[in-house]
ROVO-55937 format. One record per residue (C-alpha): residue number from 0; x, y, z. Coordinates in pm, 1 decimal, m for minus. Example, Ala and Ser with C-alpha at 12.3 -4.5 7.8 and 13.67 -1.06 7.14 Angstrom:
// ROVO-55937
<atom 0 <1230.0 m450.0 780.0>>
<atom 1 <1367.0 m106.0 714.0>>
***
This chain:
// ROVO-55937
<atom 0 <5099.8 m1033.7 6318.1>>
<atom 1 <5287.5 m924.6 6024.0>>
<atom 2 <5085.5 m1088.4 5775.7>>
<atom 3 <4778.9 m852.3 5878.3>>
<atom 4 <4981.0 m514.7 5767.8>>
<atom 5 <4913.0 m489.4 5392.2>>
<atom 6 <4540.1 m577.5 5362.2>>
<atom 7 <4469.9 m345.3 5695.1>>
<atom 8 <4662.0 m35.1 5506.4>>
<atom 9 <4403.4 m108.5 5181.0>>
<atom 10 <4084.7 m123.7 5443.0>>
<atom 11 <4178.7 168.0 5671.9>>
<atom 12 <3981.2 392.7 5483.7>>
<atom 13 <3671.1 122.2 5527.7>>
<atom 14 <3404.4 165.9 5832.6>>
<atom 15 <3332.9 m92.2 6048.0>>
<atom 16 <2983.3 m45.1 6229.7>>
<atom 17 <3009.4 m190.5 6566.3>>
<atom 18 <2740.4 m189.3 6876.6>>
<atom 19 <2888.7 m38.5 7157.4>>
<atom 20 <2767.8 m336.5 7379.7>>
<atom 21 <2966.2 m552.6 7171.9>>
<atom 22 <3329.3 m393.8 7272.1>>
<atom 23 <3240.7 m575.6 7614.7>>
<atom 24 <3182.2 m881.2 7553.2>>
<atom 25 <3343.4 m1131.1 7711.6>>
<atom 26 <3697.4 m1307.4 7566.7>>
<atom 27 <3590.0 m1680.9 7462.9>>
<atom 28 <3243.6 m1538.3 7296.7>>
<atom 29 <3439.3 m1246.9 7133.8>>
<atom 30 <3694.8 m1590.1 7016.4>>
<atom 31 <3389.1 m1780.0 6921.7>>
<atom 32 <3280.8 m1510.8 6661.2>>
<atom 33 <3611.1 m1448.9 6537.0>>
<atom 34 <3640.5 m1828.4 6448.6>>
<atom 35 <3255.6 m1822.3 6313.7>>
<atom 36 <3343.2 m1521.5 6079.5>>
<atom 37 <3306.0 m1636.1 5695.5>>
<atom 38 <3444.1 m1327.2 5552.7>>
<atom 39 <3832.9 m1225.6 5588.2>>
<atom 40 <3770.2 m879.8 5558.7>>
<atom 41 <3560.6 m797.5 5868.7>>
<atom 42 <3780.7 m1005.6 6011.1>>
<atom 43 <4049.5 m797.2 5964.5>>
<atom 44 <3824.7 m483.6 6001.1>>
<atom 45 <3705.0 m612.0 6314.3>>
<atom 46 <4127.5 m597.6 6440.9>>
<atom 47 <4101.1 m241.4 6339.0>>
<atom 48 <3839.0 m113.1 6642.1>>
<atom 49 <4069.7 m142.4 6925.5>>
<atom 50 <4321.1 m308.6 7113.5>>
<atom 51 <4138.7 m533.9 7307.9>>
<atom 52 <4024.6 m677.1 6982.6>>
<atom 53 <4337.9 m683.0 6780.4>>
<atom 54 <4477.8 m938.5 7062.6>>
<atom 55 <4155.3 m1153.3 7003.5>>
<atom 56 <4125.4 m1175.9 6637.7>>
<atom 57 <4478.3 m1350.4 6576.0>>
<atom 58 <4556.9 m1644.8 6377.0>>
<atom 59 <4469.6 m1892.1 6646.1>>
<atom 60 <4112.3 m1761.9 6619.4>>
<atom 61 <4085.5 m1774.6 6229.9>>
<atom 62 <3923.4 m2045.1 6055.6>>
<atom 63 <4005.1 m2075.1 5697.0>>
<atom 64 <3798.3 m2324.8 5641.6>>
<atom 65 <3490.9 m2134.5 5661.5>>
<atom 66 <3541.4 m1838.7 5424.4>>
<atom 67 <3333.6 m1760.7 5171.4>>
<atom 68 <3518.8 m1767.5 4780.5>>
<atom 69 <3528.9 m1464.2 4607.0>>
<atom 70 <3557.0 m1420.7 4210.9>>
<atom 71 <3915.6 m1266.7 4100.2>>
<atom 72 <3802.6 m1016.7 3829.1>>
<atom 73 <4018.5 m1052.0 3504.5>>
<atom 74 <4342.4 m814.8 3492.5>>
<atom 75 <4304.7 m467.7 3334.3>>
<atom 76 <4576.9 m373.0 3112.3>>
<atom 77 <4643.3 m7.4 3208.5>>
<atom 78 <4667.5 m90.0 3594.2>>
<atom 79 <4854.7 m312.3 3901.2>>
<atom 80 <4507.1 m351.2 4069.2>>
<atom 81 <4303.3 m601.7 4128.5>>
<atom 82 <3978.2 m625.7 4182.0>>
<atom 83 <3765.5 m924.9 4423.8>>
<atom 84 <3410.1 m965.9 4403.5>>
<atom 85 <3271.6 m1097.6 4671.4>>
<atom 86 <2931.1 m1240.1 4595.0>>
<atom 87 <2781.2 m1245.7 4965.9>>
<atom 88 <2816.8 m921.7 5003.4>>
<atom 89 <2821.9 m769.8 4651.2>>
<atom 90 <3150.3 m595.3 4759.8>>
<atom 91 <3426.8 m546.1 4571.0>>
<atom 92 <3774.8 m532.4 4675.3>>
<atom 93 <4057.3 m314.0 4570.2>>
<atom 94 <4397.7 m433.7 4626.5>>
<atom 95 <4756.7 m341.2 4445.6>>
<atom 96 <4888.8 m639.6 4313.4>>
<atom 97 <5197.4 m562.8 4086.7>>
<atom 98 <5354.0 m920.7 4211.6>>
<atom 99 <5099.6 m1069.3 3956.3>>
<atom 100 <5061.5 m805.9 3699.0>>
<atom 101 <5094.8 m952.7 3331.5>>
<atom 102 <5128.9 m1335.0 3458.3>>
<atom 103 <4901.8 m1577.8 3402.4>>
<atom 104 <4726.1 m1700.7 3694.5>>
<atom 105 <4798.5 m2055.6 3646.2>>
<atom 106 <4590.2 m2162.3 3950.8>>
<atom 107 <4429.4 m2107.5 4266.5>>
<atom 108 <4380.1 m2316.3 4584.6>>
<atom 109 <4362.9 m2240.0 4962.3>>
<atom 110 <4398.1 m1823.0 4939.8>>
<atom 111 <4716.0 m1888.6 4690.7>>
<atom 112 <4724.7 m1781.1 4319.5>>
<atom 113 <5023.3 m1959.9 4094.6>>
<atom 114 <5139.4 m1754.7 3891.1>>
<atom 115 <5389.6 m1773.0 3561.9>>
<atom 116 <5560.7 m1467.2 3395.1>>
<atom 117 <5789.7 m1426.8 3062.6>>
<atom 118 <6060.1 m1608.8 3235.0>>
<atom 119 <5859.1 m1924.1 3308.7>>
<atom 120 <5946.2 m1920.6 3666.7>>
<atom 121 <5606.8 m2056.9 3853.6>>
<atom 122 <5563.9 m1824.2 4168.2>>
<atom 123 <5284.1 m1942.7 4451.8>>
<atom 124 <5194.1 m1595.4 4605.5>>
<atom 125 <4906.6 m1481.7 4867.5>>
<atom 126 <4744.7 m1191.1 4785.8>>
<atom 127 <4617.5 m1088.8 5082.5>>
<atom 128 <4936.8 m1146.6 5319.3>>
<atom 129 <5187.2 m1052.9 4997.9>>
<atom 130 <5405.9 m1380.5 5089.5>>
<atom 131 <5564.7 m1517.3 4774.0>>
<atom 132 <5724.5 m1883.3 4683.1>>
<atom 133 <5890.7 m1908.6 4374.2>>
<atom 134 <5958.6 m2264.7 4206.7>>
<atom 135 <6172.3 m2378.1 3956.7>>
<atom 136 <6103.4 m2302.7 3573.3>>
<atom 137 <5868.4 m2489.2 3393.6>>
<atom 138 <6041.5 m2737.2 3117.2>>
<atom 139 <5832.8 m2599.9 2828.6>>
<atom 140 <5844.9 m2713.9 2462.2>>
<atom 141 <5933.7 m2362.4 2286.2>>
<atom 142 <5832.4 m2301.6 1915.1>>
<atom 143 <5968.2 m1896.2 1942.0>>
<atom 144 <6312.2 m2029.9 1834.2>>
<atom 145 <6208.1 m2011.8 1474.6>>
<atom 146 <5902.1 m1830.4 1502.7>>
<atom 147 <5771.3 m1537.1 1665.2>>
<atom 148 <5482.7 m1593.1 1892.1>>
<atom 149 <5358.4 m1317.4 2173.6>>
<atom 150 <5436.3 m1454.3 2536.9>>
<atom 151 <5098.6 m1473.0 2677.1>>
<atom 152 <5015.2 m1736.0 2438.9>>
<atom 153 <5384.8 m1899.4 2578.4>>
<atom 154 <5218.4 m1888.7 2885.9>>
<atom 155 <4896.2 m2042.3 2773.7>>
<atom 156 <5078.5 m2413.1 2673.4>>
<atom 157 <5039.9 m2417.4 3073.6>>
<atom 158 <4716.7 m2543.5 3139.3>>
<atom 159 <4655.4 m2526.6 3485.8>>
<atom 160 <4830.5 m2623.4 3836.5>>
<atom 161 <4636.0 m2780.0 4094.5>>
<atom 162 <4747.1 m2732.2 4446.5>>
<atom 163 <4612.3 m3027.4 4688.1>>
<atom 164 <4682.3 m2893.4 5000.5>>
<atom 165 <4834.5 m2528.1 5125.2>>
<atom 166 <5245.6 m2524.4 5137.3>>
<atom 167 <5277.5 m2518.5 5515.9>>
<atom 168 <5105.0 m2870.3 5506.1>>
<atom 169 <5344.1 m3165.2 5562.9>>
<atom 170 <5231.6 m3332.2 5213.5>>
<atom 171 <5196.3 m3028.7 5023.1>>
<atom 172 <5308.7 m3083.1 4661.7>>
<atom 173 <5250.5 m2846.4 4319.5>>
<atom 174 <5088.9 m3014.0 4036.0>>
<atom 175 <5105.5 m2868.0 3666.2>>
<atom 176 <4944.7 m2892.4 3330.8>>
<atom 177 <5070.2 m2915.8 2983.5>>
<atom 178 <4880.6 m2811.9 2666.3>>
<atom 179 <5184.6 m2856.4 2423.4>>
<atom 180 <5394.5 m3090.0 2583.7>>
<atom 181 <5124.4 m3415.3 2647.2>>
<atom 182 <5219.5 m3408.1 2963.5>>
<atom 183 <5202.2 m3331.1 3355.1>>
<atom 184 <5484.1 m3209.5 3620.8>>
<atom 185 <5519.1 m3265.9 3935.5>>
<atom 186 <5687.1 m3063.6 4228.8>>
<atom 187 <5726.5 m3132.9 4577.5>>
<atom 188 <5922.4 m2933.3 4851.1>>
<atom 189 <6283.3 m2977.3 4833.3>>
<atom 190 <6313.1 m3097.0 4504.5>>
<atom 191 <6545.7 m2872.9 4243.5>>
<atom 192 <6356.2 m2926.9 3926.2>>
<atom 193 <6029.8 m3007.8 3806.8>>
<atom 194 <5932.0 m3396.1 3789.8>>
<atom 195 <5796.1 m3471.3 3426.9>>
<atom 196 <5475.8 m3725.0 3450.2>>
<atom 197 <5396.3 m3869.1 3103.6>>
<atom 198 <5114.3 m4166.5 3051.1>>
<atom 199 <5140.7 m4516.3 3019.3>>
<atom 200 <5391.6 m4585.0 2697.4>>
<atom 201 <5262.3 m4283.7 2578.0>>
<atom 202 <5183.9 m3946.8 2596.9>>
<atom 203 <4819.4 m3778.9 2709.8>>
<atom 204 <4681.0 m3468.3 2672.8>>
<atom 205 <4565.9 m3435.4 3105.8>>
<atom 206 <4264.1 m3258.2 3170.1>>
<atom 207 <4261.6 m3258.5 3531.5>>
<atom 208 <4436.5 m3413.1 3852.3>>
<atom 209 <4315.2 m3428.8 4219.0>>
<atom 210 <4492.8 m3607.5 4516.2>>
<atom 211 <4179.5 m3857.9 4620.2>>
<atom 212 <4230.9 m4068.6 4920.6>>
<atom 213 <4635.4 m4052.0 4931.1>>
<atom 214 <4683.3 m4116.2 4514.2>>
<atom 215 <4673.2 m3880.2 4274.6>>
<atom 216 <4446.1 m3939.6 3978.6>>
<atom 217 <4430.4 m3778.0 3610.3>>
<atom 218 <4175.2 m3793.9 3357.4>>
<atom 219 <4302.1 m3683.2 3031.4>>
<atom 220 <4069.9 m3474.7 2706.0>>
<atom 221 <3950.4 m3840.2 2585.0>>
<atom 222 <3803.3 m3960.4 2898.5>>
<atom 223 <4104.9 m4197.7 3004.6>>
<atom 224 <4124.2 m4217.3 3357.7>>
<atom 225 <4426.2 m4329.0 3582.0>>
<atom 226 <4651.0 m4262.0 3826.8>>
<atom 227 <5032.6 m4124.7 3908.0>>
<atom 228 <5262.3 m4379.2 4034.2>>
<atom 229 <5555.2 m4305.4 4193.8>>
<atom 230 <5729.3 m4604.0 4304.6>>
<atom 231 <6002.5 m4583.4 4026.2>>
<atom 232 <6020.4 m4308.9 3745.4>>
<atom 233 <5678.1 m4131.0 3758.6>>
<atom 234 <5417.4 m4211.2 3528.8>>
<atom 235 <5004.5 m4225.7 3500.1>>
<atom 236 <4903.5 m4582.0 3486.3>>
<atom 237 <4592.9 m4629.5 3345.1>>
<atom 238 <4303.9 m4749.1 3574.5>>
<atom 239 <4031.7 m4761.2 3284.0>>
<atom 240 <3883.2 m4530.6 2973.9>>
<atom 241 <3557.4 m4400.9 2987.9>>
<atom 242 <3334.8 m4435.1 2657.7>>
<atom 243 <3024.5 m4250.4 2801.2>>
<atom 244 <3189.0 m3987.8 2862.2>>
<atom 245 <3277.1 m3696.3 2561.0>>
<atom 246 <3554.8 m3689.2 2409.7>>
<atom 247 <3783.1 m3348.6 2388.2>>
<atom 248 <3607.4 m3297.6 2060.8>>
<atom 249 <3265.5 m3383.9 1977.2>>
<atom 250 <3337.9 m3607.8 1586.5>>
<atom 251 <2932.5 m3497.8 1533.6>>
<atom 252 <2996.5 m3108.7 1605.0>>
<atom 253 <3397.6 m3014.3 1595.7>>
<atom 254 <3304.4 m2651.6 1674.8>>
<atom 255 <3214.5 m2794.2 2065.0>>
<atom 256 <3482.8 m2945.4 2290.7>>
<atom 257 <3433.4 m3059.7 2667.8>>
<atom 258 <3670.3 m3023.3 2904.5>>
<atom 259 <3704.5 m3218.5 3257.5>>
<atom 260 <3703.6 m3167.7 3651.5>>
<atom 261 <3772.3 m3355.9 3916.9>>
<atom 262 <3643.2 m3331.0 4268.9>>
<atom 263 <3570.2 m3477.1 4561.2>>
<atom 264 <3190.1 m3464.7 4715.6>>
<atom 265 <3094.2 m3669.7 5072.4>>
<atom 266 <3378.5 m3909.3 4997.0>>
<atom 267 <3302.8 m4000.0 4648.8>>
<atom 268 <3544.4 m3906.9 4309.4>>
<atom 269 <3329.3 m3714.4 4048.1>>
<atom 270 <3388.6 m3555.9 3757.4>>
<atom 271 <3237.5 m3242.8 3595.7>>
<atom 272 <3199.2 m3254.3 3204.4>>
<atom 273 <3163.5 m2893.9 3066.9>>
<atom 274 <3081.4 m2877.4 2704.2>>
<atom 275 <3187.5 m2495.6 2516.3>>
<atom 276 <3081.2 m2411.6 2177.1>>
<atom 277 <3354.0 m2216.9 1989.7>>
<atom 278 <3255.0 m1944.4 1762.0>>
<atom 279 <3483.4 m1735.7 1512.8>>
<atom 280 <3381.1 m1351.9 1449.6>>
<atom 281 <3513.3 m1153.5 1196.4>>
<atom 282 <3569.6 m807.4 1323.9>>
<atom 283 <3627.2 m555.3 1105.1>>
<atom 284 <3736.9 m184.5 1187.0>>
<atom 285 <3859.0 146.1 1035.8>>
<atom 286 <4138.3 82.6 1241.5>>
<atom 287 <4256.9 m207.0 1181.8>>
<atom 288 <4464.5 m254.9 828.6>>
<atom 289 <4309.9 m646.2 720.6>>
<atom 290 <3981.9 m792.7 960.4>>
<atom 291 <4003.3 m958.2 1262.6>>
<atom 292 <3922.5 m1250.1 1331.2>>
<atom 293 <3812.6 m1332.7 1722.6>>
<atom 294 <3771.0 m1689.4 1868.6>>
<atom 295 <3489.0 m1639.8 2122.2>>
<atom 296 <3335.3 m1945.8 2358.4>>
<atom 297 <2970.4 m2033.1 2519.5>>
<atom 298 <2972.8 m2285.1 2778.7>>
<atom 299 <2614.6 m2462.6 2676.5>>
<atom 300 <2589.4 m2724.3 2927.7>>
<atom 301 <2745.6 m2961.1 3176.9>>
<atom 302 <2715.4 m3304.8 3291.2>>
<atom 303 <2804.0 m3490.9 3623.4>>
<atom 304 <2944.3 m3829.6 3674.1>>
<atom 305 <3022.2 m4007.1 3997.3>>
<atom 306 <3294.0 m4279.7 4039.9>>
<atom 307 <3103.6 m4673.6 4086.6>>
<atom 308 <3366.8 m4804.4 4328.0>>
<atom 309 <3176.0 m5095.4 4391.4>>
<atom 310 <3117.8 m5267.8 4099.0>>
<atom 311 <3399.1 m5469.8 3940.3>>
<atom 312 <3529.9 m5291.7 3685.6>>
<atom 313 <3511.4 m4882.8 3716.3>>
<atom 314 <3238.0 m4736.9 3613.2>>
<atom 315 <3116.1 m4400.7 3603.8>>
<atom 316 <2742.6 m4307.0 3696.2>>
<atom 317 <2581.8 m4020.8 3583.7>>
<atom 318 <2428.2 m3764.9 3888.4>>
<atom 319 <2161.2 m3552.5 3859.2>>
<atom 320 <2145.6 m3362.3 4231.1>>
<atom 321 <2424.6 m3243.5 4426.0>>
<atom 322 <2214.8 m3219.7 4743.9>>
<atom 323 <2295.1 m2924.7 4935.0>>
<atom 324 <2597.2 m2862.7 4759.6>>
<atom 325 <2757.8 m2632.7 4516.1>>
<atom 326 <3032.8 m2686.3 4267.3>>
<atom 327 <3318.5 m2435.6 4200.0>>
<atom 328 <3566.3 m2475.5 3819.0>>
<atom 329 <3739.5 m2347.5 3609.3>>
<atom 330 <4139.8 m2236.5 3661.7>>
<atom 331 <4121.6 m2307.1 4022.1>>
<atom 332 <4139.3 m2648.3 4216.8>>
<atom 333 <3824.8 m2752.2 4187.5>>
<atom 334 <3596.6 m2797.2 4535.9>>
<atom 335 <3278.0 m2776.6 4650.5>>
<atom 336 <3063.4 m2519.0 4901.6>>
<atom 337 <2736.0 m2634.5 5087.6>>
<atom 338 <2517.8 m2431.8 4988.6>>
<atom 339 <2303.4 m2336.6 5300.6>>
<atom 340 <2596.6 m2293.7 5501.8>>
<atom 341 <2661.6 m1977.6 5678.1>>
<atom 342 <2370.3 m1799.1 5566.8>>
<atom 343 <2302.6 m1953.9 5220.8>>
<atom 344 <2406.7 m1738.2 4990.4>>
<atom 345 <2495.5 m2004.3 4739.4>>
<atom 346 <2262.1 m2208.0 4536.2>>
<atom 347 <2203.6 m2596.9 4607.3>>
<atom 348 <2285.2 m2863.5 4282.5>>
<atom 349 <2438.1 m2559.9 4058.6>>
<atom 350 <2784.0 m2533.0 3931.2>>
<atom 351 <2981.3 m2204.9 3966.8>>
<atom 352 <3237.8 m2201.5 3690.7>>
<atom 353 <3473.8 m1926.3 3515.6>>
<atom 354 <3803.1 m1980.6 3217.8>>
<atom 355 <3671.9 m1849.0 2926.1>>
<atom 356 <3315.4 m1720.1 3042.9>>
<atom 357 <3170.3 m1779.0 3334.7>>
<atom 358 <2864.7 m1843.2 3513.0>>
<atom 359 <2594.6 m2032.3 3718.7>>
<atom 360 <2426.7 m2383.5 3576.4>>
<atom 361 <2123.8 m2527.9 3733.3>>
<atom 362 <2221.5 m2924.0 3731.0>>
<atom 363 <1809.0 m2935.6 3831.6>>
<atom 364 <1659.3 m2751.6 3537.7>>
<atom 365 <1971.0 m2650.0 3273.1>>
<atom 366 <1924.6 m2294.3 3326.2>>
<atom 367 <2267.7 m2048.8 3333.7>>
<atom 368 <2271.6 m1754.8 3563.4>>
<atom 369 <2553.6 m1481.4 3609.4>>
<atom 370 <2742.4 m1496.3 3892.2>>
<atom 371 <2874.3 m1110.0 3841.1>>
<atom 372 <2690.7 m881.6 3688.4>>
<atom 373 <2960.3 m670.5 3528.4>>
<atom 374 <3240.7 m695.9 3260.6>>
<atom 375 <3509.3 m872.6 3297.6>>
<atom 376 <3686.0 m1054.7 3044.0>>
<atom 377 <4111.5 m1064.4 2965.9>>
<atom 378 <4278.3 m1351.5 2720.4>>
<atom 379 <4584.2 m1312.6 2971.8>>
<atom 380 <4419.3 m1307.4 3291.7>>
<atom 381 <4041.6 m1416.3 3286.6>>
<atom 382 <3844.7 m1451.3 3614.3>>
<atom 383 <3906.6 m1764.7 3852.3>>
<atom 384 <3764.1 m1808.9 4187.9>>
<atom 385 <4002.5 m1773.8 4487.1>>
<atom 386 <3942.7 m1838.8 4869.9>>
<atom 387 <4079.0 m1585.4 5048.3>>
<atom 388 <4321.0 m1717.3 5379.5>>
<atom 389 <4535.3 m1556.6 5611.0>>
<atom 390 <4753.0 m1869.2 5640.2>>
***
């Protein structure tokens, strides 16, 4: 049970308050609540009260599946630490993390961050059982040969990497992002080097993927939709383009620009629209030799469109409820929570999003609500959500 040790060193200052007539219960109900437990950290707590317990609440007891997502607060500058916020609990979480201190978090999917430093390599890493995968470099297209730019905006020409599926699965691959290079990558286990995806005789500008029903599909800033096929060099055919949905920049207001998710709800494809007004402040300071100006962002609203697989052509449908469900964007894979499950702490038909502020947005009534009440903000390292796993 190796994979326990370094979370149960940062929690063995933590209490754990346990009825006495619970240390007696009997082995398959003690296994029942160990595989019923939505948060990680009691169930690691709960390995901490005494032997008897520590042989129950094992790996083959732990569902992953059922743990609530916490909110990865943005990196602080002047420390290794991280900091979780767990919003069913209001609980934050401490935990030393100098494997990901000053690299973007690329993405996050199934309890693993992806991570890229100054050297470009792209590491998948667990911060909860410290295990660490690195990949090959990223191919990037690098403008510091004849000008100087600051790495962290190197590391911003990667958009995002989606992870389908954890790396023990059979079909687990690694999915990046391009903002410079009009383009996507592709990595799957075993290969040496990344697999460049471009589109269709030319190149796009991908917003999101998502591995739907065995293919994976794209939809780029413009709305064009398709889908990766691999059957000879890889490339993003296109399946259709999608004029009611907005473009990357709105031609009536350039100072707004929407930017697209994909996810999967009950079986059906849909995508999120997000629509952020950019703002430019000029700060000026004593301090500071000439003003500064600062680029600053308000997400003002978001839309919801499900995939018409029935009609002849594809067609996109707009949604208005969720149901009992609960949306979760930004850096991370997208995916979705039901809302009343395991004691409801999430809100039905809303949209839980982070990147470059972050947020809760009533599909019902268009009304925002914080999802963490405190400050938290980092051009490097914003906030994403991560779903803490043992495996």
């Amino acid at each position: 049970m190796e994979k326990f040790s370094s979370l149960e060193c940062v929690l063995k200052e933590m209490t754990f308050d346990m009825p006495s007539s619970m240390l007696d219960l009997p082995l398959d109900v003690m296994a029942l609540i160990a595989k019923r437990m939505a948060n990680v950290i009691d169930f690691i707590r709960a390995r901490a009260v005494c032997h008897y317990w520590k042989s129950i609440f094992t790996l083959e007891n732990y569902s992953p599946s059922r743990q609530v997502p916490w909110l990865m607060l943005a990196e602080r500058e002047d420390s290794d630490v991280r900091r979780f916020f767990n919003p069913s609990t209001s609980e934050i979480y401490e935990i030393p993390l100098p494997e990901v201190w000053h690299r973007k978090i690329a993405g996050s999917a199934h309890g693993w961050l992806v991570t890229m430093g100054d050297d470009r390599e792209i590491h998948l890493f667990n911060p909860l059982t410290r295990v660490q995968i690195k990949l090959p470099p990223l191919q990037m297209y690098d403008v510091s040969d004849w000008i100087w730019i600051p790495s962290y905006h190197l590391a911003r020409s990667l958009h995002k990497v989606v992870l389908p599926s954890r790396p023990s699965d059979r079909d687990f691959l690694v999915l990046a992002l391009y903002t410079t290079m009009c383009m996507g990558a592709i990595f799957r286990p075993g290969d040496k080097a990344w697999t460049l995806v471009g589109g269709e005789n030319d190149w796009r500008l991908f917003d999101d993927l998502i591995r739907y029903k065995g293919n994976i599909y794209t939809v780029d800033i413009n709305g064009w939709f398709g889908m990766f096929d691999f059957s000879s060099e890889p490339r993003a055919i296109k399946l259709g383009c999608l004029p009611s949905l907005p473009t990357a920049v709105d031609p009536l207001n350039p100072w707004c620009r929407y930017t697209k998710y994909l996810v999967e709800l009950s079986g059906d494809l849909l995508i999120i629209v997000r629509r952020v007004f950019n703002s430019w402040q000029i700060v000026i300071d004593d301090d500071l030799i000439l003003p500064e100006v600062v680029l600053s962002y308000k997400t003002t609203c978001f839309k919801v469109y499900k995939l018409d697989q029935i009609q002849p052509n594809l067609m996109w449908v707009e949604v208005k409820d969720l149901g009992d469900y609960s949306v979760f964007v930004g850096q991370n894979t997208s995916f979705i929570v039901k809302a009343s499950q395991e004691g409801g702490w999430w809100r039905r038909n809303c949209i839980y999003f982070t990147d470059d502020n972050g947020g809760v947005y009533n599909l019902e009534d268009g009304t925002f609500q914080d999802h963490y009440q405190g400050l938290s903000c980092s051009y490097h390292s914003p906030p994403v959500w991560f779903t803490p796993s043992l495996l």
